[in-house]
Rosetta silent file (secondary structure, phi, psi, omega in degrees, C-alpha in Angstrom):
SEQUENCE: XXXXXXXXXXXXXXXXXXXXXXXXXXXXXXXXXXXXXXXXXXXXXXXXXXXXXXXXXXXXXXXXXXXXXXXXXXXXXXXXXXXXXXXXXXXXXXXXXXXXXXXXXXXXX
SCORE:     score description
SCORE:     0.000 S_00000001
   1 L     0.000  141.563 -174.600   20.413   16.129    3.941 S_00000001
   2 E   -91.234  108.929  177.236   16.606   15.379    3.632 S_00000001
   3 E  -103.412  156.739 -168.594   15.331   13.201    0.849 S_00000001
   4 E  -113.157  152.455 -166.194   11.910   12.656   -0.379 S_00000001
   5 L  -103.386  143.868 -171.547   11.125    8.996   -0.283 S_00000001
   6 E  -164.293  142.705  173.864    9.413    7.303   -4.063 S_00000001
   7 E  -139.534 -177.955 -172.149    8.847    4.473   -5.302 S_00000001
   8 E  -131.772  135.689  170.845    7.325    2.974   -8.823 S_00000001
   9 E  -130.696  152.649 -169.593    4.090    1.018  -10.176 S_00000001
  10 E  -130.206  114.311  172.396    3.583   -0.475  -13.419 S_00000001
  11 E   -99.199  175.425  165.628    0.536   -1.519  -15.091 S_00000001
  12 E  -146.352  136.377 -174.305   -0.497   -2.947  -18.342 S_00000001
  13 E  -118.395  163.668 -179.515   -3.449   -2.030  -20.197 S_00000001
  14 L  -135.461   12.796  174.223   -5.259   -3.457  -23.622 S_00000001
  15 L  -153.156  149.523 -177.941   -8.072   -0.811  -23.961 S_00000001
  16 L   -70.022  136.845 -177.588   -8.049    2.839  -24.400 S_00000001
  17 E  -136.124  153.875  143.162   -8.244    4.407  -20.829 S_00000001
  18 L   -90.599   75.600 -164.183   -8.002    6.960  -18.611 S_00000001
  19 L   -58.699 -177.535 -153.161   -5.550    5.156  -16.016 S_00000001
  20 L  -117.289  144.222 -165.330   -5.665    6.452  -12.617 S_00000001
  21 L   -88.683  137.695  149.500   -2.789    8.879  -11.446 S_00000001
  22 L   -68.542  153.281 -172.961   -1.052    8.743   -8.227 S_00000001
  23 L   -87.077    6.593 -169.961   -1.739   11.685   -6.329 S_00000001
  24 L  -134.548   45.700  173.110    2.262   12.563   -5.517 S_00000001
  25 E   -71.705  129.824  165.985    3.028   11.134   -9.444 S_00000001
  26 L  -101.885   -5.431 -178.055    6.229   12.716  -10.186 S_00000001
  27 L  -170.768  171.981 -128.761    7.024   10.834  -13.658 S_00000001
  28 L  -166.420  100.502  169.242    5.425    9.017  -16.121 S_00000001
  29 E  -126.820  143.516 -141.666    6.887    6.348  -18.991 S_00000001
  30 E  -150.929  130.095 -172.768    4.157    5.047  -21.580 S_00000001
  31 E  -150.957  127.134 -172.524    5.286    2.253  -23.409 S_00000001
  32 E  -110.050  133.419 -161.484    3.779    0.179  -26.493 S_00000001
  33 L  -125.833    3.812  164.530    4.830   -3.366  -26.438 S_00000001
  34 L  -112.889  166.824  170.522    1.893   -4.258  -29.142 S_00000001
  35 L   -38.875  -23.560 -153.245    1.610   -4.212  -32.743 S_00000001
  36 L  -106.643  155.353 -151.069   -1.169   -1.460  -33.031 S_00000001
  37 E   -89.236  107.895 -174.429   -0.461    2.311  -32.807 S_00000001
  38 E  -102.550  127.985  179.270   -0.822    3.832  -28.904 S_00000001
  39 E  -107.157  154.007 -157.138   -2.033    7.002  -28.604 S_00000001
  40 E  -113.881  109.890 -176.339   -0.499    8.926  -25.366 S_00000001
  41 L    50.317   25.424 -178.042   -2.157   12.748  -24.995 S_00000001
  42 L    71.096   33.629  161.853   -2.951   12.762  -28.757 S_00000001
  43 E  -139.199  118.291 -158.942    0.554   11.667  -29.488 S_00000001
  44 E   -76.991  149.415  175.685    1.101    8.594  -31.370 S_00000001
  45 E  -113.116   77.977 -164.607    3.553    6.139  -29.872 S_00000001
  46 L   -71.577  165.807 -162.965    4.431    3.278  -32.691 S_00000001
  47 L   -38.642  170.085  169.545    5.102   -0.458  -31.433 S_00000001
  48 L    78.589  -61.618 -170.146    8.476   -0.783  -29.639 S_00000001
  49 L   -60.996  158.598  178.073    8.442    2.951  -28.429 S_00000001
  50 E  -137.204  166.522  159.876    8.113    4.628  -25.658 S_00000001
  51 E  -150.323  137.331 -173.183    7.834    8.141  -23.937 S_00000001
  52 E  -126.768  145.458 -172.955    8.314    9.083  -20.869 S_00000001
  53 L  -123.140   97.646 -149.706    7.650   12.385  -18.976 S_00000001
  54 L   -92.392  150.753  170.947   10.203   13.133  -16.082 S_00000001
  55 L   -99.142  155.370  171.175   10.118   15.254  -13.104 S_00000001
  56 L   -98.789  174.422  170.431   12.409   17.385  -11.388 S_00000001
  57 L   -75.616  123.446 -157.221   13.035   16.819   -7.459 S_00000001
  58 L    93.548  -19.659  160.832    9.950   17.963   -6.081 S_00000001
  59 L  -104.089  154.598  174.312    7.441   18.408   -8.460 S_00000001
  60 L  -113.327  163.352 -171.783    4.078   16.295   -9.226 S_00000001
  61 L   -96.603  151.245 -168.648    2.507   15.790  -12.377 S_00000001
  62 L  -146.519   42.893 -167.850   -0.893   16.755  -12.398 S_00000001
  63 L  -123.886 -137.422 -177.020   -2.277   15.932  -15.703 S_00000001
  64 L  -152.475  139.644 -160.552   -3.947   12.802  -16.867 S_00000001
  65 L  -114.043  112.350  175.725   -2.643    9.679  -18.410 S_00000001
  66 L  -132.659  139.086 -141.400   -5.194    9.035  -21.272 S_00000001
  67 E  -155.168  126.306  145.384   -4.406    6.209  -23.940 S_00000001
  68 E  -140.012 -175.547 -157.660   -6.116    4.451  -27.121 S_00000001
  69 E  -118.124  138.839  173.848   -5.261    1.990  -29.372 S_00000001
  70 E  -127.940  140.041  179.214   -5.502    3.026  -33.273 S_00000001
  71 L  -117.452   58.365 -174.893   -4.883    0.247  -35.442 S_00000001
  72 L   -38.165  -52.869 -177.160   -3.952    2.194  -38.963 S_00000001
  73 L   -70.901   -5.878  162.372   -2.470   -0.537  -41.062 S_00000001
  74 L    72.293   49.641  163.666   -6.100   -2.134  -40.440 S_00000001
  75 L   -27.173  170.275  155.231   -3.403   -5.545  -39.116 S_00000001
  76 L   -84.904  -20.786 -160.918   -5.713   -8.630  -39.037 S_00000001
  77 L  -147.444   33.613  177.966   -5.311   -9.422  -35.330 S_00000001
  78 L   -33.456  137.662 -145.069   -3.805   -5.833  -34.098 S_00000001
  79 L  -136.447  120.731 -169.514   -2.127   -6.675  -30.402 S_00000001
  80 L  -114.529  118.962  162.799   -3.200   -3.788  -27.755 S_00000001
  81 L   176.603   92.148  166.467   -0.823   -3.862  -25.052 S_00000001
  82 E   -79.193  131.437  163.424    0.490   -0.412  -22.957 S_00000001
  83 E  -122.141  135.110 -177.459    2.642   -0.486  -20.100 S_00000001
  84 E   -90.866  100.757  161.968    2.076    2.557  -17.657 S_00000001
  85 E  -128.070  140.587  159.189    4.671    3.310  -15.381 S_00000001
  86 E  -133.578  128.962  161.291    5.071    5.377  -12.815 S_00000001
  87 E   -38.646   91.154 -158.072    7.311    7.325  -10.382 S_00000001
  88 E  -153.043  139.154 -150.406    5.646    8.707   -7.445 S_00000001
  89 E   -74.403  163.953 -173.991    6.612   10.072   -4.069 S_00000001
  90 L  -101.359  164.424 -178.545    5.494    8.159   -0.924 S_00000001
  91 E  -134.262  178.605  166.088    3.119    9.448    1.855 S_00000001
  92 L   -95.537 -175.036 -166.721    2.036    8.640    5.281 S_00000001
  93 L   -82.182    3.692  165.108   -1.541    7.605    6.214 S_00000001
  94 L  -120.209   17.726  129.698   -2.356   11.544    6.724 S_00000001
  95 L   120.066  -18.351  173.567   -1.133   12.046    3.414 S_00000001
  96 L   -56.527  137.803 -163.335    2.392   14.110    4.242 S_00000001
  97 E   -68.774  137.325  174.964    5.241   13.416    1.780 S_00000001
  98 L   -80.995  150.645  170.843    8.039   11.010    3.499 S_00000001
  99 E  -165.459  157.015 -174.581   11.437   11.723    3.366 S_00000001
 100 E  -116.623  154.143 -142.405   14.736   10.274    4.900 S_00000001
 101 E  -110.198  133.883  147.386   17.306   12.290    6.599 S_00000001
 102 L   -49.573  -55.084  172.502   20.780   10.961    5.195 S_00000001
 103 L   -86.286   12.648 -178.566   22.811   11.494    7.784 S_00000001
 104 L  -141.065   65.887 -165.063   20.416    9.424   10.329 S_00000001
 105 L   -46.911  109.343  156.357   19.056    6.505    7.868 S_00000001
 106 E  -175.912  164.819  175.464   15.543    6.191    8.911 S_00000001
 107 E   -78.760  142.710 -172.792   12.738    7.627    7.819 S_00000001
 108 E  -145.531 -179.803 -166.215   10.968   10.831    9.033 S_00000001
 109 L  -134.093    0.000    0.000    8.039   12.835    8.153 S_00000001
């Protein structure tokens, strides 16, 4: 059996962004770890929460991870602070998706 090979990066942002996509992202968790109200796509995330937008095996996401910060309760000192993670398949340096053969651990192309 053939597997596609993936790994995960995680950023953290404090200003509304458009963060920059892998190009083989397959999943996607958006997570507000500050006081002030993160918006995700035009969908508010309040503190503590998260959302995340999963992949099946084999597909990439191919949409854009765009984020502000709304501060409603008008806080005094409103705490901006998204973490962006994502799932995203790995490639070689001519850009072909890796994958590992199970029944021969090693990697192949």
């Amino acid at each position: 059996m053939k597997l596609l090979v993936y790994n995960t990066n995680t950023f953290t942002y404090s200003n509304g962004i458009n963060a920059p996509l892998d190009p083989y992202c397959n999943g996607i968790v958006v997570e507000n770890l500050g006081t002030s109200v993160l918006v995700f796509q035009g969908d508010p995330i309040q503190p503590g929460n998260s959302k995340t937008i999963g992949g099946n095996l084999g597909e990439i996401y191919i949409g854009r991870i765009d984020i502000l910060f709304t501060n409603p309760s008008l806080l005094p000192t409103p705490v901006n602070n998204a973490f962006i993670t994502q799932k995203y398949y790995m490639s070689d340096a001519k850009g072909k998706l890796m994958l590992v053969d199970t029944e021969e651990p090693r990697i192949i192309r």
